[in-house]
C-alpha positions in Angstrom: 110.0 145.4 141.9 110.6 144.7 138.5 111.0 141.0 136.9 114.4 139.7 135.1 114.0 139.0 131.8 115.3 135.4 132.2 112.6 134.8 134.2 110.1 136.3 132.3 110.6 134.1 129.0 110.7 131.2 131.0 106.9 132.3 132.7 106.2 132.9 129.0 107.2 129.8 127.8 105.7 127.2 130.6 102.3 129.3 130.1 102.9 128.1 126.1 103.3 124.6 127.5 107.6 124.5 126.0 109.7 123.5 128.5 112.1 126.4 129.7 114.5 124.9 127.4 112.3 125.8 124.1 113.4 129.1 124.4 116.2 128.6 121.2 117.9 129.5 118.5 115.8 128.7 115.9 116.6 126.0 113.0 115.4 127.1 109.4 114.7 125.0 106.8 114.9 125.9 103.4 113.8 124.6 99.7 116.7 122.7 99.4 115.7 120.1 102.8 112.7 119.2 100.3 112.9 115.5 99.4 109.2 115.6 97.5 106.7 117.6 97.0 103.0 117.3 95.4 101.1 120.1 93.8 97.2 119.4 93.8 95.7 122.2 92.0 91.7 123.0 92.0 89.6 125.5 90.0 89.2 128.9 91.3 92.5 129.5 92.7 93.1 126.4 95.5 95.6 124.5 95.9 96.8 121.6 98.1 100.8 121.6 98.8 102.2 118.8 100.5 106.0 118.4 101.0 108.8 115.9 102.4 111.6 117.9 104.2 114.2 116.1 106.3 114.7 118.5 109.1 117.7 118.3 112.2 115.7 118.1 115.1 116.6 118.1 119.0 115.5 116.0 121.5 112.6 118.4 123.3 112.0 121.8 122.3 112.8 122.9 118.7 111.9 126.1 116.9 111.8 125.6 113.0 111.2 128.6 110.2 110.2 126.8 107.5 110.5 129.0 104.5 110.0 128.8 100.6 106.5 128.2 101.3 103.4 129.4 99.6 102.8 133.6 100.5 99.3 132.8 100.0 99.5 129.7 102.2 96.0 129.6 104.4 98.3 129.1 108.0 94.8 127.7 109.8 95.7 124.6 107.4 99.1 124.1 107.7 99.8 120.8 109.2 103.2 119.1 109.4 103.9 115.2 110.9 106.9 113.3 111.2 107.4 110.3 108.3 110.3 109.0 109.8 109.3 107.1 113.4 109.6 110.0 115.4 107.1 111.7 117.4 106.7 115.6 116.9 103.9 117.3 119.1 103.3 120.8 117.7 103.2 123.3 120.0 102.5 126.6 118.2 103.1 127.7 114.4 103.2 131.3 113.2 102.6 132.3 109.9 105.4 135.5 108.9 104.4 137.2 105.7 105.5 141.0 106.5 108.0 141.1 104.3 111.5 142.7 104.3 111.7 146.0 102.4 113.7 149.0 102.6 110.1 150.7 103.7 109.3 148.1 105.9 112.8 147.9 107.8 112.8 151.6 108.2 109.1 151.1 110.2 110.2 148.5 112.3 113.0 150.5 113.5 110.5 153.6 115.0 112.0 154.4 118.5 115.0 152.4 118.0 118.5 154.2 117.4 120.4 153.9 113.7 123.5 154.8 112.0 123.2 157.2 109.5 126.5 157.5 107.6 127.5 160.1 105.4 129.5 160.6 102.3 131.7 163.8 101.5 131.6 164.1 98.1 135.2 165.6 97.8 137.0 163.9 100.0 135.1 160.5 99.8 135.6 160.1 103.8 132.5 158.9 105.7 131.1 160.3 109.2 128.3 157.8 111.2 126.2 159.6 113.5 123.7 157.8 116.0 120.0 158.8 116.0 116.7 157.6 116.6 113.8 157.1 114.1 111.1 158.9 115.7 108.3 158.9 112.4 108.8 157.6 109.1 104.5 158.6 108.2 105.2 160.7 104.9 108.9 160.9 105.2 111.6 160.3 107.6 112.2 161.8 110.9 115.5 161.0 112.8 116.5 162.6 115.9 119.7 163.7 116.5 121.8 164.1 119.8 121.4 167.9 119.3 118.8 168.6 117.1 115.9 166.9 114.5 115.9 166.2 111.3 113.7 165.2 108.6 114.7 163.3 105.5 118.2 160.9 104.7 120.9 162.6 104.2 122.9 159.4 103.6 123.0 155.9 104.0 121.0 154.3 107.2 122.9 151.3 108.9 120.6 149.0 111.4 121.7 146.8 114.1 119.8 143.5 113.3 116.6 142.3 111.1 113.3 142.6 113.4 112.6 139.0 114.3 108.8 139.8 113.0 110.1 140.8 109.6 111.7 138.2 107.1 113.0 138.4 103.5 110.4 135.4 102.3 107.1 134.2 103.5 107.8 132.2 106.7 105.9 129.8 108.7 107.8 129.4 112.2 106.5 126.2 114.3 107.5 125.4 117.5 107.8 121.5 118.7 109.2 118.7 120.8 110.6 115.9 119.2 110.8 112.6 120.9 114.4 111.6 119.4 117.1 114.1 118.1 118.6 114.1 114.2 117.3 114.5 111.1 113.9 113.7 110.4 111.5 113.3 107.3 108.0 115.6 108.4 105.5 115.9 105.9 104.2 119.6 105.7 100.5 120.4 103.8 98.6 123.2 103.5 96.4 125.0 101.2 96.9 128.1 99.5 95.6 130.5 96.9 97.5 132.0 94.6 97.9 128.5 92.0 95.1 128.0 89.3 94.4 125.8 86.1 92.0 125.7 83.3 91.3 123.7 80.2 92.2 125.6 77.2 91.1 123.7 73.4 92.1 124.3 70.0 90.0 123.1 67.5 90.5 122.9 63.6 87.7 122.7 61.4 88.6 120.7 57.9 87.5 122.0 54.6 83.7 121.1 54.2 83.2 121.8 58.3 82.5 117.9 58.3 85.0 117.5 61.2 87.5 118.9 63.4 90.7 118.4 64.7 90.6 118.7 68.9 93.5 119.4 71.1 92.9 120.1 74.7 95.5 121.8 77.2 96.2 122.6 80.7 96.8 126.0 81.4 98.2 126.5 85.0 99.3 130.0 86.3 101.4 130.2 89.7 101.1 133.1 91.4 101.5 132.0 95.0 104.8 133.7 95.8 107.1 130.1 95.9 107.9 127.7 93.2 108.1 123.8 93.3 111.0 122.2 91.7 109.7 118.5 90.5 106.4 118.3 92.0 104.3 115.7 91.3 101.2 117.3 89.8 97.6 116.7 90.2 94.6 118.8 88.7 91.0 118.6 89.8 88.3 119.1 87.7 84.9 119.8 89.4 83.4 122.4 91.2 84.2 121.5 95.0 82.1 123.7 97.6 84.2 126.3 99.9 83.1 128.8 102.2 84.7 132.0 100.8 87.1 133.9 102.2 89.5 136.4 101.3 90.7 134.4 97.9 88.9 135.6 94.9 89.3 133.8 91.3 91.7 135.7 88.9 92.1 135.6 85.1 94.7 134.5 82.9 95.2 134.8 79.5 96.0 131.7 77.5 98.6 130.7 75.4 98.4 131.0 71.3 97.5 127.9 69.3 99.6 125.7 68.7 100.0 121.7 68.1 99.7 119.7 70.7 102.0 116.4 71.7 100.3 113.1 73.2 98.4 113.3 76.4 100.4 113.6 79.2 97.7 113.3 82.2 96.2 110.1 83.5 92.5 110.4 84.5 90.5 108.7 87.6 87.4 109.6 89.4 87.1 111.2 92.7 85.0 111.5 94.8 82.3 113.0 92.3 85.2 115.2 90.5 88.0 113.9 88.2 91.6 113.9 88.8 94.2 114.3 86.1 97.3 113.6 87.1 100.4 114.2 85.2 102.9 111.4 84.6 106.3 112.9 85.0 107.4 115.5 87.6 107.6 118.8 86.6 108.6 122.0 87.9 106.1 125.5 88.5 108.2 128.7 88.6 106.5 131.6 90.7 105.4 134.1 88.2 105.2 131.3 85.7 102.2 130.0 83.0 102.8 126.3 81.9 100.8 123.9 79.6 100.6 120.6 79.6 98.9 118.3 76.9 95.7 117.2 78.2 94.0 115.1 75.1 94.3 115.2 71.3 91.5 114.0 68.6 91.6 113.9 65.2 88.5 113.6 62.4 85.6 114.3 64.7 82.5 114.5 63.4 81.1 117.5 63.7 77.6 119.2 63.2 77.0 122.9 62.0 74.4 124.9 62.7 72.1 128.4 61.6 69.9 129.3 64.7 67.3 131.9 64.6 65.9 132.4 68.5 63.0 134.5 69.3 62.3 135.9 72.4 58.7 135.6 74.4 57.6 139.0 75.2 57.2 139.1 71.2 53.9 137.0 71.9 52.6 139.1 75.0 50.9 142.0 73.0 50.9 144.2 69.8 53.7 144.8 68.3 54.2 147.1 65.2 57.4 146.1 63.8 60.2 143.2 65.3 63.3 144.0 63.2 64.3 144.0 60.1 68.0 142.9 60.7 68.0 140.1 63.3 71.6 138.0 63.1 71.3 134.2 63.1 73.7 132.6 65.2 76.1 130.3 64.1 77.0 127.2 66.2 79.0 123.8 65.5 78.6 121.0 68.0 80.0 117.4 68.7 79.7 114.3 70.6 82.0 113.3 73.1 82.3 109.6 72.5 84.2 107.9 70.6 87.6 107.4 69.4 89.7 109.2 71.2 87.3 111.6 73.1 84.7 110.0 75.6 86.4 111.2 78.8 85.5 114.1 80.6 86.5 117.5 79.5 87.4 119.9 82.5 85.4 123.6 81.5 87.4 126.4 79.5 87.8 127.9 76.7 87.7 126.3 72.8 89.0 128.6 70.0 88.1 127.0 66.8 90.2 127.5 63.7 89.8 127.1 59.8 92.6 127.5 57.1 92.2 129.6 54.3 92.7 128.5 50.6 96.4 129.5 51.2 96.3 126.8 54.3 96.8 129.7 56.8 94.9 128.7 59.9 92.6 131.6 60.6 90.5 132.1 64.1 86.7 132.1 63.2 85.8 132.1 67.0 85.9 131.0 70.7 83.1 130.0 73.0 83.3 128.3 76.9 82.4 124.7 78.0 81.1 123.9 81.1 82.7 120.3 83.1 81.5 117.9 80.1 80.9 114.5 81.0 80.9 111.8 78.5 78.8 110.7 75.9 77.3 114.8 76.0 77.1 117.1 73.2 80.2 119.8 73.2 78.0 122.8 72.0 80.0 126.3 70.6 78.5 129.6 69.2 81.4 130.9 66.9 79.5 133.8 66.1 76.7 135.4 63.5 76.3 134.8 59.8 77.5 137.0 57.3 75.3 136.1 54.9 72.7 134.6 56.5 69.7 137.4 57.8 66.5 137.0 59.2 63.6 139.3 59.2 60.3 139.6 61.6 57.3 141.4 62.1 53.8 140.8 63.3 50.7 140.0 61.3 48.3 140.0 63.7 47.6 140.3 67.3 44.0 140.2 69.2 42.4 139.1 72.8 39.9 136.2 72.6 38.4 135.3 75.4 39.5 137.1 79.1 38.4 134.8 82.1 38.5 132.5 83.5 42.6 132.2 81.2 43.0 135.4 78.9 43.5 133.5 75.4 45.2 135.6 72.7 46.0 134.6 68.7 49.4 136.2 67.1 50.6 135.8 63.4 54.0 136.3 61.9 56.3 136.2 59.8 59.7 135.6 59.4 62.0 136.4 56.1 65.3 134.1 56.1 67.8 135.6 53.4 70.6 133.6 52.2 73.3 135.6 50.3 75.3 132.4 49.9 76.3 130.5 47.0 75.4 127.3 48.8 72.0 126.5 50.5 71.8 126.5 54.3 69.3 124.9 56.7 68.3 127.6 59.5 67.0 126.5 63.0 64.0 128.8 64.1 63.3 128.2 67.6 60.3 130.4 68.8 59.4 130.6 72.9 55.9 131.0 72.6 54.4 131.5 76.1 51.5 129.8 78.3 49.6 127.0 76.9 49.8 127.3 72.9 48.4 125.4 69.4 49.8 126.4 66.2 46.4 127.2 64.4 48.2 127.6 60.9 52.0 127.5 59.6 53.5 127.4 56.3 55.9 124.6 57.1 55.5 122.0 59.9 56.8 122.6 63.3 58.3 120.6 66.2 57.8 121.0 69.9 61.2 121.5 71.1 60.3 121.5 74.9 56.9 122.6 76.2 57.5 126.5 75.8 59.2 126.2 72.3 57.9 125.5 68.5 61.0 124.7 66.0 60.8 125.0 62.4 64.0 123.9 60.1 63.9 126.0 57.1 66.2 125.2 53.8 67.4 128.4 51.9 68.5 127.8 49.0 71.6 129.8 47.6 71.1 133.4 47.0 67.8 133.1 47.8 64.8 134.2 50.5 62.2 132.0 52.0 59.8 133.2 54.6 58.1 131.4 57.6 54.4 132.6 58.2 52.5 131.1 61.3 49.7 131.9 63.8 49.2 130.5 67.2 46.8 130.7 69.7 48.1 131.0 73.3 46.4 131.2 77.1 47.2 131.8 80.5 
């Protein structure tokens, strides 16, 4: 005996728990029933969407598409709540993402008949024939009342759109409402595809006493929807998730240029900082915006030469260390003062110096980590020029072995300074185990437990070289 189909929606649809009256035409609800919407964006591509629509309900069952929402919208977090007084009690909610394509259409339509109409190119007079899609794997296959046939020969007509396949990223909920008319729901979710960073330009003055800071917020949507005057939030911090199918992406930042007034307000949260822009703006899909974040002038800044060693040179014999090692250059900062001491979200600086034709050249870009205030804003820019550095070992032998193996190593370091100004290089040795410095041509400092530092002036266009021993166990 087989069963009606009336009868088996409405078994379907009590064992859903809707009322046999559920089973409807469904309501959509587009971009234009939005009445707000709020954009919180996180690092590492997350972002929180929240919405106002004012959706026409009936009283009991209602089926609602909700489109214009995020294609990378995670549906397990999708919640949506009436504003308004009513009472809505979801049901069920489907996320629809398999798009509508000409591909896509074609595969939905295997086993199902089609019109394909042709074209006489003479007469211009069409002819529809009826045939079924039997395979489109590779090509098409169509069968024919009296034969088969592989590939178009002219234009396919279908009956209807697949109610699985839709032209934008859908989520379908089902619901009873208490009351019927329009109603104000709030719908949230997160999703991936929407990501921000911190992007600085810096420009050193003259003498490379002090710099000029502006700071930006580079966010890039990529979620497949925009949001026309969202309120937007950014949070800076490095919030825990279990990971899932989003991964981080890249994206390139914009070219220097001045920067207006900060735009975004800043509070804590939580243990992360919110910036929060004060006007509402609008993020295209496919779109990279910046927003002023903070601008300094005049800060002080320090530069530095900085020769590092490594600690396997202390761990035997070794005949020769280099005749060519580069010292690193590096300028720093403190952020307090004026108008820095606030947080600085991680990203990128580029730093910037004008020639004497007051072109603004780039002399280098290096990444911050979340800065909080009152800490030093540390950037390598690069390797001297002129600067060069010079190492071997004078002496290596074993001491003692037991019960500690102690050893004594010698060197010496040649600093060369090619410029027509003096410079002040940092050498920071790592010398293993439990040391003493048994001899040195200039005085060291301990710069942690595992490190001798030695600040050496060059004068201009000259050479000074470092000689020390030390004696070292473990």
């Amino acid at each position: 005996m087989k069963t009606r189909p009336a009868k088996c929606a409405a078994v379907l649809a009590l064992l859903a728990g809707i009322s046999i009256s559920a089973v409807a035409a469904e309501k959509v609800s587009r971009a234009d029933d939005r009445e707000e919407v709020a954009v919180t964006i996180y690092n590492d591509s997350l972002a929180l969407i929240k919405e106002v629509r004012r959706i026409a309900l009936d009283r009991g069952a209602n089926s609602i598409a909700l489109r214009d929402v995020s294609a990378k919208m995670r549906p397990e977090t999708a919640s949506l709540r009436a504003l308004s007084g009513g009472s809505l009690r979801l049901i069920e909610q489907n996320f629809d993402f398999d798009l509508l394509t000409p591909q896509k259409l074609l595969e939905k339509y295997v086993g199902r008949s089609v019109t394909v109409i042709r074209t006489n190119p003479a007469t211009g007079a069409e002819t529809r024939e009826q045939a079924e899609v039997l395979a489109t794997n590779g090509g098409v296959v169509l069968k024919y009342a009296d034969r088969i046939e592989s590939g178009v020969p002219g234009r396919i007509a279908y009956g209807a759109i697949p109610p699985n396949l839709r032209e934008r990223p859908t989520l379908v909920v089902q619901l009873e409402s208490a009351v019927a008319g329009r109603q104000a729901a709030e719908l949230s979710y997160l999703s991936g595809g929407l990501s921000w960073r911190a992007d600085y330009v810096a420009e050193l003055s003259g003498d490379e006493s002090k710099l000029d800071l502006a700071g930006w917020v580079t966010l890039t949507n990529q979620s497949g929807s925009s949001y026309e005057n969202a309120r937007l939030q950014l949070v800076a911090g490095d919030v825990n998730r279990v990971r899932d199918e989003l991964r981080p992406q890249a994206f390139a930042a914009k070219a220097m240029a001045a920067a207006p007034a900060a735009e975004m307000a800043r509070e804590q949260l939580f243990e992360y900082h919110l910036y929060s822009l004060q006007r509402p703006t609008t993020i295209l899909d496919n779109q990279t915006k910046q927003v002023a974040l903070l601008s300094a002038a005049s800060v002080p800044v320090r530069k530095e030469y900085r020769l590092a060693g490594q600690d396997w040179y202390y761990r035997g014999a070794h005949s020769d260390l280099g005749r060519k090692h580069k010292v690193a250059v590096f300028v720093e900062f403190d952020n307090k003062g004026g108008d820095l001491g606030q947080p600085l979200p991680k990203g990128i600086v580029r730093v910037y110096k004008k020639d004497a034709r007051g072109n603004a050249l780039f002399i280098g870009e290096d990444g911050i980590d979340h800065t909080a205030k009152n800490e030093v804003v540390r950037l390598k820019l690069g390797d001297a020029f002129d600067v060069k550095a010079s190492r071997k070992q004078t002496a290596f032998r074993k001491i003692a072995s037991s019960p500690n193996a102690v050893y004594e190593s010698a060197y010496s370091i040649e600093l060369a300074n090619a410029k027509d100004v003096a410079v002040t290089v940092k050498v920071v040795e790592p010398v293993p185990g439990d040391w003493e410095m048994l001899s040195e041509s200039q005085r060291h400092a301990k710069g942690d437990a595992h490190s001798a530092v030695w600040l050496v002036n060059v004068p201009a266009q000259s050479k000074v070289t470092l000689d020390y021993s030390v004696r070292m166990r473990w």
